[in-house]
C-alpha positions as CSV (number, residue, x, y, z in Angstrom):
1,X,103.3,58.6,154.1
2,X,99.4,58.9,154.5
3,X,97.8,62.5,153.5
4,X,94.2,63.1,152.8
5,X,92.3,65.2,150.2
6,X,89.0,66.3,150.1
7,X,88.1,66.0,146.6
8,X,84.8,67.3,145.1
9,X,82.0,64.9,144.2
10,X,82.5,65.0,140.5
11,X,86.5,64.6,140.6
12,X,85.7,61.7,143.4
13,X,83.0,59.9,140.5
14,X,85.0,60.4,137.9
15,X,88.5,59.0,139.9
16,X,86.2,55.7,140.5
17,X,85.3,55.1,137.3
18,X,88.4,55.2,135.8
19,X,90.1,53.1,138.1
20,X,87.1,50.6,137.7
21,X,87.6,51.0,133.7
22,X,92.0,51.1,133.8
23,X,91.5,47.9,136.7
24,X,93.6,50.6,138.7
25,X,93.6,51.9,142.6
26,X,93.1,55.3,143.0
27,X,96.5,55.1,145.1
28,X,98.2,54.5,141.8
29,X,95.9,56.6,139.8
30,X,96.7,59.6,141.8
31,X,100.5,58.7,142.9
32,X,100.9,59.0,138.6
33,X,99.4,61.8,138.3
34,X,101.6,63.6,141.3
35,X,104.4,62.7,139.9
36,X,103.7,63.8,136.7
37,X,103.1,66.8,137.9
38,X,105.5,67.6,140.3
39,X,108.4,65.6,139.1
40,X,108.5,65.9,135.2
41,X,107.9,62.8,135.2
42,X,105.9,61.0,131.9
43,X,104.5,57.4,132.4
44,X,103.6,56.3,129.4
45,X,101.8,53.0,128.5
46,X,103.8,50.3,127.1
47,X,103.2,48.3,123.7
48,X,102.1,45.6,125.6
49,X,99.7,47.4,127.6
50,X,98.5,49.5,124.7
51,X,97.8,46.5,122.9
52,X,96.4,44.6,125.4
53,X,94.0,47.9,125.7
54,X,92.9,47.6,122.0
55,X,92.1,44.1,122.2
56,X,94.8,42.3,120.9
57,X,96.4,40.5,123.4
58,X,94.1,38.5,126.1
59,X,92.0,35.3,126.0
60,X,90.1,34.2,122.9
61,X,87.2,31.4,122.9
62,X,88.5,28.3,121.6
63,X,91.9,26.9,120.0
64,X,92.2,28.7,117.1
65,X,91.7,32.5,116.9
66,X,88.9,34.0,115.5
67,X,90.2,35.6,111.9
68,X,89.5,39.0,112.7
69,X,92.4,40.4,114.3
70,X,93.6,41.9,110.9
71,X,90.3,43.5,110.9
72,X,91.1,45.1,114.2
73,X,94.5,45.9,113.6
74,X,93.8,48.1,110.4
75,X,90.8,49.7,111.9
76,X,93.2,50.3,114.7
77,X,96.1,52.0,112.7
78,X,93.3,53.9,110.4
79,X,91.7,55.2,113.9
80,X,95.1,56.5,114.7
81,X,96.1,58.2,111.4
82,X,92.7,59.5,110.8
83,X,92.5,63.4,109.4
C-alpha cells in the first residue's frame, strides 16, 4: 500500500541522513519505526550487526589483521559500562 506524508524540513534532513549513515531506505526506516509504534513491536540490532557497527567485523587492509582490535574491543566494553 502507497500513502504519503508531508514531513517537515528538519524531520525530512534528518530521515536522509540517517538512512545515508544506517546504508538504509527511508521505506525501511520509517516501516520500523511504524511498527514499533503501532504494533509493540521492538527490532533490535543483532550481535552481528552491532558488531559490524563498532568496527569489528568488515574488511581489513592486508592478510593479517592489524593488532588493534583488542584495543577496540575494551574501549568498546569500557564505553558501554562507563559511570
Amino acid at each position: 500500500m502507497t500513502t504519503t506524508v508531508r514531513l517537515p524540513l528538519r524531520v525530512e534532513q534528518a530521515l536522509a541522513t540517517y538512512c545515508v549513515e544506517a546504508k538504509r531506505t527511508k521505506s525501511e526506516v520509517i516501516v520500523e519505526l511504524l511498527e514499533q509504534r503501532f504494533m509493540g513491536t521492538r527490532t533490535e540490532r543483532t550481535p552481528y550487526e552491532l558488531a559490524q557497527e563498532a568496527g569489528f567485523i568488515g574488511c581489513v587492509s592486508g592478510s593479517k589483521s592489524t593488532g588493534n582490535t583488542k584495543a577496540r574491543v575494551v574501549a568498546a566494553i569500557r564505553k558501554k559500562h562507563q559511570r
